[in-house]
Gaussian input, Z-matrix of N, CA and C with variables (Angstrom, degrees):
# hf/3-21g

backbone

0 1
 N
 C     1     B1
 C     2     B2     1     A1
 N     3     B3     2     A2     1     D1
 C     4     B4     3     A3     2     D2
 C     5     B5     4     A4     3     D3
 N     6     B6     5     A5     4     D4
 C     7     B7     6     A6     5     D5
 C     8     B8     7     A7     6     D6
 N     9     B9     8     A8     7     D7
 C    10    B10     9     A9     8     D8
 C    11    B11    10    A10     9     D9
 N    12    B12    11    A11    10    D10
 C    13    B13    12    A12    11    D11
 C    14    B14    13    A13    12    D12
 N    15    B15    14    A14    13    D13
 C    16    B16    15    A15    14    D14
 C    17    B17    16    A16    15    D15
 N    18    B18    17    A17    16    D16
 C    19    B19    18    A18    17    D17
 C    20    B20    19    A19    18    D18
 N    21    B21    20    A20    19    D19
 C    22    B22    21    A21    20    D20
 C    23    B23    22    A22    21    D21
 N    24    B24    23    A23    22    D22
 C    25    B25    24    A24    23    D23
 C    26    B26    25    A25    24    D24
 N    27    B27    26    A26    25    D25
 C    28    B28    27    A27    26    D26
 C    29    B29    28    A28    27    D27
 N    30    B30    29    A29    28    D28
 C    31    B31    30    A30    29    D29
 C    32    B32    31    A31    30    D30
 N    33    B33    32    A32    31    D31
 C    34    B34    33    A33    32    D32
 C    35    B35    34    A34    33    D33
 N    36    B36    35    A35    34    D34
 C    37    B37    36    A36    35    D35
 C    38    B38    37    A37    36    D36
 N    39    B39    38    A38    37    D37
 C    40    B40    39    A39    38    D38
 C    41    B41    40    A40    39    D39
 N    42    B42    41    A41    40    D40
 C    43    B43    42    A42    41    D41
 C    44    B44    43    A43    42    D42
 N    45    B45    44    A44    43    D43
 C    46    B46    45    A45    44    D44
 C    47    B47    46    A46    45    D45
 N    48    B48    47    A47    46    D46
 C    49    B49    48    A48    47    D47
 C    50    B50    49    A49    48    D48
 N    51    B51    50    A50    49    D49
 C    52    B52    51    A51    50    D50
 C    53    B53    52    A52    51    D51
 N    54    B54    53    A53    52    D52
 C    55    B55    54    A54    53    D53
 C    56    B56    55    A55    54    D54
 N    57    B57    56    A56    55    D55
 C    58    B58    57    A57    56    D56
 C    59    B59    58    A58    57    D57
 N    60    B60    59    A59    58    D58
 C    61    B61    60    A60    59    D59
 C    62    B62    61    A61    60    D60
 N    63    B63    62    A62    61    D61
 C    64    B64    63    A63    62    D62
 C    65    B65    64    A64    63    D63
 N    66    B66    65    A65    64    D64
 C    67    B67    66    A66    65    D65
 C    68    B68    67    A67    66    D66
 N    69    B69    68    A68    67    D67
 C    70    B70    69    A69    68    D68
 C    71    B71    70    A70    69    D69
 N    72    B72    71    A71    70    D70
 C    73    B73    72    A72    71    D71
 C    74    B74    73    A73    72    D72
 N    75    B75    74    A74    73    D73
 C    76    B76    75    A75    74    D74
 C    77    B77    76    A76    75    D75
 N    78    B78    77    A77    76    D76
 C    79    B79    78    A78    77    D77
 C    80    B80    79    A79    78    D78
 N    81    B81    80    A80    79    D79
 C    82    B82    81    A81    80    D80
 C    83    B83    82    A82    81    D81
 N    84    B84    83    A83    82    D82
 C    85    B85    84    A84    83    D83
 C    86    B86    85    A85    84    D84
 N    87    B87    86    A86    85    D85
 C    88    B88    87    A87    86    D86
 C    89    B89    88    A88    87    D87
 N    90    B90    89    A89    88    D88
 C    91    B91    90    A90    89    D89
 C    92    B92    91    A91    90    D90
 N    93    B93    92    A92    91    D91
 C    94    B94    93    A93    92    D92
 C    95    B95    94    A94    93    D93
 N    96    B96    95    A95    94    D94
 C    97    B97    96    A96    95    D95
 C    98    B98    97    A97    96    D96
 N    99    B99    98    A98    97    D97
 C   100   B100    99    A99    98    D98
 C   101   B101   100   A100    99    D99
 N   102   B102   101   A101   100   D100
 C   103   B103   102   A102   101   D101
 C   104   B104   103   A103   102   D102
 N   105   B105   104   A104   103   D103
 C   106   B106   105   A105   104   D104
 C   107   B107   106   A106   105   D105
 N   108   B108   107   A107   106   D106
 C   109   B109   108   A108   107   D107
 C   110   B110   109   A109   108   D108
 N   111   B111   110   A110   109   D109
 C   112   B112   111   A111   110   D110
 C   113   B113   112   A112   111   D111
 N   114   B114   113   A113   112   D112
 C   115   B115   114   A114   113   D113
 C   116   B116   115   A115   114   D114
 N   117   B117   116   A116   115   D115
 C   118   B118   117   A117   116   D116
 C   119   B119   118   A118   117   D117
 N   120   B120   119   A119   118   D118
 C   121   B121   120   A120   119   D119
 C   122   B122   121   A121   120   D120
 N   123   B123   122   A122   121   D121
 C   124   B124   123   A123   122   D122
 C   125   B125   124   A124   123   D123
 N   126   B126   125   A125   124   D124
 C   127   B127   126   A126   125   D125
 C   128   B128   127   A127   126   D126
 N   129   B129   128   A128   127   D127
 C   130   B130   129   A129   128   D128
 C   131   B131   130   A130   129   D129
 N   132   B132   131   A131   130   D130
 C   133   B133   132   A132   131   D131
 C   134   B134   133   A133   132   D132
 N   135   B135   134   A134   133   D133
 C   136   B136   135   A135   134   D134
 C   137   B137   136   A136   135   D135
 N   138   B138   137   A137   136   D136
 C   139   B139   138   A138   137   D137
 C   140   B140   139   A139   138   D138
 N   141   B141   140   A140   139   D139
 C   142   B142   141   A141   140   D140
 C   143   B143   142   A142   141   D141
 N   144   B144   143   A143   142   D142
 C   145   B145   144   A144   143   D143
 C   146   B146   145   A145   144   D144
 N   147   B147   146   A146   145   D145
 C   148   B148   147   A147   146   D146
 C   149   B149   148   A148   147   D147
 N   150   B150   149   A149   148   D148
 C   151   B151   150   A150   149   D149
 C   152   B152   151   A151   150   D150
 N   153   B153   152   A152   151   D151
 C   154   B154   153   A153   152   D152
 C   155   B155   154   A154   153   D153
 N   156   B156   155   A155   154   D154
 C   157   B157   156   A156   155   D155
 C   158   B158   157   A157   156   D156
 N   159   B159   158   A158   157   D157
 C   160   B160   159   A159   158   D158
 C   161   B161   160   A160   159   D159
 N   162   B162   161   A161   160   D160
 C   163   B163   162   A162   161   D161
 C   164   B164   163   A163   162   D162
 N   165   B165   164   A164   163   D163
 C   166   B166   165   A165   164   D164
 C   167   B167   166   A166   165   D165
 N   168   B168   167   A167   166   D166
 C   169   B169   168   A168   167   D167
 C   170   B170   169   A169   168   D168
 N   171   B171   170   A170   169   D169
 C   172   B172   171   A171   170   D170
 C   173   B173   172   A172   171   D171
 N   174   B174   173   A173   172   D172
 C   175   B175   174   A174   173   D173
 C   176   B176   175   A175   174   D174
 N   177   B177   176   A176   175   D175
 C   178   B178   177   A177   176   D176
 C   179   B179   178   A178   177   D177
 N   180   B180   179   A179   178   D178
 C   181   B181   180   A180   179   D179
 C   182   B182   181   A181   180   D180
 N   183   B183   182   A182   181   D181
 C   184   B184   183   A183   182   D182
 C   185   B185   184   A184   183   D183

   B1=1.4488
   B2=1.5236
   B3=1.5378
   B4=1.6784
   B5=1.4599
   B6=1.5622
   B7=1.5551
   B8=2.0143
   B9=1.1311
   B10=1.4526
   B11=1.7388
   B12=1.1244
   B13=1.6031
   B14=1.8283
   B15=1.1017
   B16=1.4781
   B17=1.9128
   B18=1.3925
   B19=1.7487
   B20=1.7283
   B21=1.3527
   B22=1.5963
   B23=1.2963
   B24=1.5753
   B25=1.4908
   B26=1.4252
   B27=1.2922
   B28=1.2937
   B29=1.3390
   B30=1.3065
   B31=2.0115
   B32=1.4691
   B33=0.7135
   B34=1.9186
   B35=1.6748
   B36=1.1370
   B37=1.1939
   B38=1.7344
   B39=1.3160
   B40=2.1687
   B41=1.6178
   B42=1.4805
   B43=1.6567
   B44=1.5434
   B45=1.1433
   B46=1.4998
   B47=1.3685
   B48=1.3376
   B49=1.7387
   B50=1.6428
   B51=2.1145
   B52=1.1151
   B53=1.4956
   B54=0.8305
   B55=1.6201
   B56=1.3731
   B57=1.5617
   B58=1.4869
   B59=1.4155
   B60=1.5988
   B61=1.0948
   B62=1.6632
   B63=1.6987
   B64=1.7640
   B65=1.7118
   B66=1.9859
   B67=2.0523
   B68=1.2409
   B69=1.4088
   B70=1.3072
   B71=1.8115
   B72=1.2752
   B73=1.3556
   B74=1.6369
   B75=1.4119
   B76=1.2780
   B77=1.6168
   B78=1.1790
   B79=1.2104
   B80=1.4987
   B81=1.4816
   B82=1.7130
   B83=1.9184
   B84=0.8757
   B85=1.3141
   B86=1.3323
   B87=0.8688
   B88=1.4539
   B89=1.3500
   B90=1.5766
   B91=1.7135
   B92=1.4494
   B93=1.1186
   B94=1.7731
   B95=1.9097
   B96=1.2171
   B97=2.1879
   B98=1.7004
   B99=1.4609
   B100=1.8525
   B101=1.2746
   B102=0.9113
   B103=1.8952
   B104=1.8422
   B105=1.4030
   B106=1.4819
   B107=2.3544
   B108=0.9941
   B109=1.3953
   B110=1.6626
   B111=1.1453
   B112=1.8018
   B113=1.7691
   B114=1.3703
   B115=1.5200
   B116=1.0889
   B117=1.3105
   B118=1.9721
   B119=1.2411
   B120=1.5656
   B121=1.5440
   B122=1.8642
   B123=1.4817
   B124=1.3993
   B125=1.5462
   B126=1.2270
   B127=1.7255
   B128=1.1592
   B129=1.1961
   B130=1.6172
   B131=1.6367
   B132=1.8247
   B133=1.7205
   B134=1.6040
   B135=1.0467
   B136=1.2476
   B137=1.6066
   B138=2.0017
   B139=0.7029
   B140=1.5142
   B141=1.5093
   B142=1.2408
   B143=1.4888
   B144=1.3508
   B145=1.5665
   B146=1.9059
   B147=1.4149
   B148=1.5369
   B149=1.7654
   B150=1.3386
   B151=1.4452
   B152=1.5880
   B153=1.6473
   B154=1.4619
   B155=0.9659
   B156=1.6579
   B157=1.5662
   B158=1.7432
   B159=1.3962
   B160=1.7160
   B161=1.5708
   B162=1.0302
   B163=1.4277
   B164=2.1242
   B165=1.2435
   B166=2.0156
   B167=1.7554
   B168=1.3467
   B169=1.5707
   B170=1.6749
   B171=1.2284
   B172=1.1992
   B173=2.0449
   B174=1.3224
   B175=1.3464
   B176=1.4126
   B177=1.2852
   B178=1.5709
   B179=1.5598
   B180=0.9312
   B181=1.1979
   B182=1.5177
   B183=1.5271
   B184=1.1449
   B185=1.7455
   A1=107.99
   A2=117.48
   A3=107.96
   A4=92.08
   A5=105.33
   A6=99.46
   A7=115.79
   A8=109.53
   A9=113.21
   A10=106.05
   A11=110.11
   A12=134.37
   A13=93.68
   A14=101.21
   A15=113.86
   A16=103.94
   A17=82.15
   A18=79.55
   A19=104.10
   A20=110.29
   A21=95.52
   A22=136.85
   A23=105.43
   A24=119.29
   A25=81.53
   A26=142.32
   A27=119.86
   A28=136.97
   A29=72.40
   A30=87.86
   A31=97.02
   A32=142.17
   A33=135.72
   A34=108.09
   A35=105.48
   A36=112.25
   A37=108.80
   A38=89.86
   A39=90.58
   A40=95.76
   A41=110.48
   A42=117.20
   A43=105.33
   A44=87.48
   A45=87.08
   A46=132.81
   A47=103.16
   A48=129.16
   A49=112.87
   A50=86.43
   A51=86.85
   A52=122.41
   A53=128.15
   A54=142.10
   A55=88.04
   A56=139.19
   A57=149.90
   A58=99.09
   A59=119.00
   A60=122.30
   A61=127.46
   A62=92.23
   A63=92.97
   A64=119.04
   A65=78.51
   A66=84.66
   A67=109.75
   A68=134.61
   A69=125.28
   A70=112.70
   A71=98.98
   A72=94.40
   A73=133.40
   A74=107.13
   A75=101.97
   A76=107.45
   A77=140.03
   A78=152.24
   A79=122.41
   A80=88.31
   A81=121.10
   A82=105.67
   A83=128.84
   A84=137.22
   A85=109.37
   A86=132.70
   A87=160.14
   A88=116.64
   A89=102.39
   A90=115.70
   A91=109.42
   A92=137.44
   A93=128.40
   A94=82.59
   A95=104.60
   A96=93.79
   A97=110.10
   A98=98.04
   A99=87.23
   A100=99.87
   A101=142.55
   A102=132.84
   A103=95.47
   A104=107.42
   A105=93.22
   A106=91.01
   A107=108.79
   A108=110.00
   A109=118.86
   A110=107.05
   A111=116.28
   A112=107.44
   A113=92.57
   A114=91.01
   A115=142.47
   A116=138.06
   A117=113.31
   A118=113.54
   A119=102.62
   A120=140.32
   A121=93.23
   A122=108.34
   A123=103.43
   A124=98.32
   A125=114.64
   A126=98.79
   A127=124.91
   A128=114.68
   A129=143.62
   A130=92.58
   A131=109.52
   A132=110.42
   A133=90.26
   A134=132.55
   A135=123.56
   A136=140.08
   A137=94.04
   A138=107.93
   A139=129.96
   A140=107.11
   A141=141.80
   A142=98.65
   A143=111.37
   A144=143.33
   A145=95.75
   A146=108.93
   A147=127.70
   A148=104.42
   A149=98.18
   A150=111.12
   A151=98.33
   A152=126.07
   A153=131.47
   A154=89.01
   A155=147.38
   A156=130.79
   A157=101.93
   A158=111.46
   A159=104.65
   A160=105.72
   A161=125.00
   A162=134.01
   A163=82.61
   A164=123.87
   A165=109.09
   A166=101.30
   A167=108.34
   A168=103.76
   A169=92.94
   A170=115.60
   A171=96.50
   A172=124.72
   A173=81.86
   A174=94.48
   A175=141.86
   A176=110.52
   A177=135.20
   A178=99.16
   A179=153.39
   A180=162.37
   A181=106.89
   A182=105.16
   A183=110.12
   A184=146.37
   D1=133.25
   D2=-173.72
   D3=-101.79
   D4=178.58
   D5=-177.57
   D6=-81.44
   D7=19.31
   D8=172.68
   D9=-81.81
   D10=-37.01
   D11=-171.53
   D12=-65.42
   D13=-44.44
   D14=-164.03
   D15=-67.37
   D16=-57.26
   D17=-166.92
   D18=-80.15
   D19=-11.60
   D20=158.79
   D21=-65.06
   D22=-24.10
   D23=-175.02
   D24=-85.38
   D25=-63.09
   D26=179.43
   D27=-15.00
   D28=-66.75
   D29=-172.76
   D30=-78.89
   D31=-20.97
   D32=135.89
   D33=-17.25
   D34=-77.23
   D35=-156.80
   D36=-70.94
   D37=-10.52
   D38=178.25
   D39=-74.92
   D40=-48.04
   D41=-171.03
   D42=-51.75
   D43=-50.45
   D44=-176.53
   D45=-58.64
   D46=-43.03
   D47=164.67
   D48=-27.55
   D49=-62.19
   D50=-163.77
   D51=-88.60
   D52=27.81
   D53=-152.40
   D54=-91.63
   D55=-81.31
   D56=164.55
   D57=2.22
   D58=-88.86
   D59=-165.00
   D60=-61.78
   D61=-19.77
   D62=-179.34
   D63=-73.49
   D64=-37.96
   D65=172.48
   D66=-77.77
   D67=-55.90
   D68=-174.51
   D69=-126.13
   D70=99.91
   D71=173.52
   D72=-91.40
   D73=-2.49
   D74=165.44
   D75=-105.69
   D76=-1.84
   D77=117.64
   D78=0.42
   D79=-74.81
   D80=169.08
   D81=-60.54
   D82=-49.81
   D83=159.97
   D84=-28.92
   D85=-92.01
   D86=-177.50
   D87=-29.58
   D88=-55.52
   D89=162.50
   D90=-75.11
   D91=-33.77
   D92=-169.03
   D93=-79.86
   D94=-34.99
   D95=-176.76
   D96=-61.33
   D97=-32.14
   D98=179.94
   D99=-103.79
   D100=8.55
   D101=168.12
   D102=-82.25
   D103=-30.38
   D104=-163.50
   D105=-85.21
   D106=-17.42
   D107=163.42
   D108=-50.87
   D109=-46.00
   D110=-172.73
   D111=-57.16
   D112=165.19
   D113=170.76
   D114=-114.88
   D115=149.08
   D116=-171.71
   D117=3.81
   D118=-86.94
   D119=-170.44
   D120=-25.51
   D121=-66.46
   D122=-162.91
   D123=-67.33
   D124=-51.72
   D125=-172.16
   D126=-48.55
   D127=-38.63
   D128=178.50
   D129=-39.36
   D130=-53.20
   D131=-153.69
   D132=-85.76
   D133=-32.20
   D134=176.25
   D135=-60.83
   D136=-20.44
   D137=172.88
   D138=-85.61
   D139=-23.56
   D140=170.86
   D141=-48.87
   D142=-100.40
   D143=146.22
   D144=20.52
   D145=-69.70
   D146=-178.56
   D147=-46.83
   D148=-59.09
   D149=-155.57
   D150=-63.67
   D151=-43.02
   D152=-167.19
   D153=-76.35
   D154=-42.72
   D155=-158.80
   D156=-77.57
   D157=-31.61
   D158=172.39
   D159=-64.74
   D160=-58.70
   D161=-146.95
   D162=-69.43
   D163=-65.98
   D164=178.41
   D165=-37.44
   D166=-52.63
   D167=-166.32
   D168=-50.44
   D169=-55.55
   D170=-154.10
   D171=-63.87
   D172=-43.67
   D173=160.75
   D174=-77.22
   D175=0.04
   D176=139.26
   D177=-58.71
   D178=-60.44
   D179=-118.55
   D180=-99.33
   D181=-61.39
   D182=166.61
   D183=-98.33

């Protein structure tokens, strides 16, 4: 992968980011108010959870 590959998936992931808040921003509100409710533990698993579903995509991929 060269670093052009890199900062495309980047800038992927801003578009993507920002998509939530452009369509629904009080939407987006609402969910960033109960994520900040959760606890370590859960963010922790979500974050987990996040990281294994990239890492199959990716290796699905290739």
């Amino acid at each position: 992968m060269d670093s052009g590959t890199f900062w495309l998936a980047m800038a992927l992931v801003l578009v993507i980011e920002g998509l939530f808040p452009l369509l629904s921003p009080a939407g987006w509100r609402r969910m960033f108010a109960q994520i900040l409710q959760l606890n370590d533990g859960q963010l922790r698993f979500f974050g987990m959870c996040s990281i294994l579903a990239g890492l199959f995509v990716i290796w699905f991929l290739l």
